[in-house]
N, C-alpha and C positions, 0 to 999 in steps of 0.2 A: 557271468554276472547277470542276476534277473532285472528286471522291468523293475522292480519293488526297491532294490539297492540304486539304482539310479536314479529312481523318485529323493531316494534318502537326502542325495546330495552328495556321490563319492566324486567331483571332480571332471571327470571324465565325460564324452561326449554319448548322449544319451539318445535312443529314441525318441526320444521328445524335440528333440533337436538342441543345438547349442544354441538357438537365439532365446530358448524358455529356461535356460539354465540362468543364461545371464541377468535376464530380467526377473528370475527367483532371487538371484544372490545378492542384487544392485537393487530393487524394490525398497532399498531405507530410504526416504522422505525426511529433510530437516525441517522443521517448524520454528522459526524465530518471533520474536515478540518483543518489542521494545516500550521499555516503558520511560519515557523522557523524564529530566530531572531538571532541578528547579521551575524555573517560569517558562516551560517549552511545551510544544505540542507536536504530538506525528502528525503531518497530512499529505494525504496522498490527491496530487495535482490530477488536473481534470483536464481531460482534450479537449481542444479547441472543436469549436464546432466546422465542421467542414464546408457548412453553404452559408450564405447570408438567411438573410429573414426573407428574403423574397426570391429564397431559391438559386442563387448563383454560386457555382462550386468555386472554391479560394484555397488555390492548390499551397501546399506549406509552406513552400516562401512566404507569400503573400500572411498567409494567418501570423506567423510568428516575428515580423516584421511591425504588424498593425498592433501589437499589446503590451504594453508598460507592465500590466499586472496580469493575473491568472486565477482562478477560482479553485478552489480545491476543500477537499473536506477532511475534517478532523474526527482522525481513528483512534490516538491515545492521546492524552490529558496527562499534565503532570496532577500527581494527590499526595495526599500523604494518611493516614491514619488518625482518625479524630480520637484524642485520648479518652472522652465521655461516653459515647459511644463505640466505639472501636469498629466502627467500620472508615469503609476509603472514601474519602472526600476530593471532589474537586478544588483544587488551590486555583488552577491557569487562569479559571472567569471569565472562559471560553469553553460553553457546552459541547461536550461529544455529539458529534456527529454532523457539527454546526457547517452550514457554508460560507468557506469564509474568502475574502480577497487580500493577498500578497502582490509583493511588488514580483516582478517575472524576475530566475536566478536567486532570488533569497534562501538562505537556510542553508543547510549542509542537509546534501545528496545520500541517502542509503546507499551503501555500495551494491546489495544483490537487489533494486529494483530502482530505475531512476529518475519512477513518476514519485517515491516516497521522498519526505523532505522534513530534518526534523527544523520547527525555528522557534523562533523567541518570540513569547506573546507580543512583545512590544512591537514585533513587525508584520501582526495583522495588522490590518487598513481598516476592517468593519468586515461583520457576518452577515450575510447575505440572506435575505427572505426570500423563496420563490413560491410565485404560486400561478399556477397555470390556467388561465382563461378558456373558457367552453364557448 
């Protein structure tokens, strides 16, 4: 058997080694993408921050203890299709990309990631402006 039939992909263990066969053959990547329906939005929850404002670290007991609600930002929007124009329209009335505040626990958890949350517009609290001070 050459060097060149092993490149191919016959199976078997190759000068290359069996750790570059596997990671040839297992290399598919799934891509998911939800797009929420009626009045929901995807958001993916945002860490806590680890120090206070004056510098003192607040080990994760302490942070997830101290917060009723959580910040997090809006990756999909519910839409639908404007029939005049035929492009996608925002229906939720909540801008992509917006930061917005939930109460901590709301929504239904994605299963393959479990800072993702889909919820119901109704249970934003308000979007959030930040702007950062020089």
């Amino acid at each position: 058997m050459t060097h060149n039939e092993d490149e191919k992909g016959s199976g078997g263990t190759t000068s290359t080694g069996p750790e570059k066969i596997s990671a040839r053959y297992n290399s598919k990547k799934t891509i998911r993408r939800i797009n929420p329906l009626g009045m929901r939005v995807l958001v993916k929850i945002r860490d806590l921050e680890e120090t206070t404002e004056g510098g003192l670290y607040l080990p994760e007991n302490a942070r997830s203890k101290m917060s009723e609600s959580v910040l997090a930002e809006v990756l999909e929007v519910a839409s639908a299709i404007d029939e005049d124009t035929d492009e996608e329209a925002n229906i939720s009335g909540i801008p992509h990309g917006a930061l917005v505040l939930i109460e901590k626990g709301i929504g239904v958890c994605v299963p393959w990631d479990d800072a993702l949350r889909v919820i119901e517009t109704k249970d934003v609290l308000g979007i959030v402006n930040e702007v950062e001070l020089v």
